[in-house]
N, C-alpha and C positions, 0 to 999 in steps of 0.2 A: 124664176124665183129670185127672190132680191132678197137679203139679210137685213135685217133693220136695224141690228145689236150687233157688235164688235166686243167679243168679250164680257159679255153682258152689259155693256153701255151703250147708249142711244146711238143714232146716227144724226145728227140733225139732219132735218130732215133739206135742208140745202143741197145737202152731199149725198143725197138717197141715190139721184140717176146722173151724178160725174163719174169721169173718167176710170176713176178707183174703184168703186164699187157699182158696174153695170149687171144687169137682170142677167141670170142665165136659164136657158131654155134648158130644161127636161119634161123626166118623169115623174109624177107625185100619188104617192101610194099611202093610206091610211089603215096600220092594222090592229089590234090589239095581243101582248103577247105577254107572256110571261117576264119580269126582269131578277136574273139573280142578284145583281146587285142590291136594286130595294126590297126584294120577294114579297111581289105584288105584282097584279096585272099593270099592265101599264097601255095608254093608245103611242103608238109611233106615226110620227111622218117620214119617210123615207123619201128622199129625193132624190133621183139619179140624174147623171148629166154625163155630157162628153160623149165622144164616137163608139167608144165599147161599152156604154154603159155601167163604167166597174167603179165610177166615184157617184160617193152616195155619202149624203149630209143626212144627219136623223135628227129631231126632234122628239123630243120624250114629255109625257103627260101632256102631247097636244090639244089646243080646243081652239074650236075657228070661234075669230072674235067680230067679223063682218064679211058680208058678200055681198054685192054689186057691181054690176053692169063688166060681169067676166072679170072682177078681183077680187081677192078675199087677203085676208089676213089669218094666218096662223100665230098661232101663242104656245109657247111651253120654256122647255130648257133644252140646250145641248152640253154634252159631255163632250172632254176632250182628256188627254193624258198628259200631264204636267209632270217629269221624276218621278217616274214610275205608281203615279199617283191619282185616282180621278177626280178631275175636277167640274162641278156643272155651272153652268151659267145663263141666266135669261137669256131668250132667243124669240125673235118673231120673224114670220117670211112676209112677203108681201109676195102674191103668188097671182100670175095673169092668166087665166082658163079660158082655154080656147083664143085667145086671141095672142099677137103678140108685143114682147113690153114695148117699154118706149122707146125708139130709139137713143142710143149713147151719145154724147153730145161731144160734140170735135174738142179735146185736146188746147191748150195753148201754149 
């Protein structure tokens, strides 16, 4: 999974697969759940990643916006906690299924 939005702003897309921002391999779960926050259902992406599986990015009101040839793109918003405060912000993944991303490109 690759992040396409930093804070809700774009990535250009130049700096999508540098050094800074490379693809991270997980797990991608799609479910629909209750949120108290808005009290309403809501769909989640849930994305696990790392050796113990215990970091996990979510995505909230996700909707896939394209898929081809083993990648797709996800759309919604993520939540984060700013002074005790929530704040959400557009978010897209660019997500590689089944196969894998691009490799990271060396550094200078």
């Amino acid at each position: 999974m690759l992040k396409m939005r930093l804070a809700g702003v774009e990535v250009p897309k130049r700096r999508l697969h540098d050094r800074y921002n490379s693809a991270r391999p997980g797990t991608l779960e799609v479910v629909e759940t209750t949120d108290q926050g808005l009290h309403r259902l809501v769909r989640l992406a849930r994305f696990t990643y790392g050796e113990s599986g215990k970091y996990v990015d979510t995505l909230f009101d996700v909707n896939l916006l394209w898929y081809r040839d083993g990648r797709m793109v996800l759309s919604g918003f993520e939540r984060s906690k700013v002074d005790m405060q929530f704040c959400d912000y557009a978010q897209s993944w660019l997500c590689f299924v089944g196969t894998e991303p691009p490799p990271m490109p060396e550094g200078r």
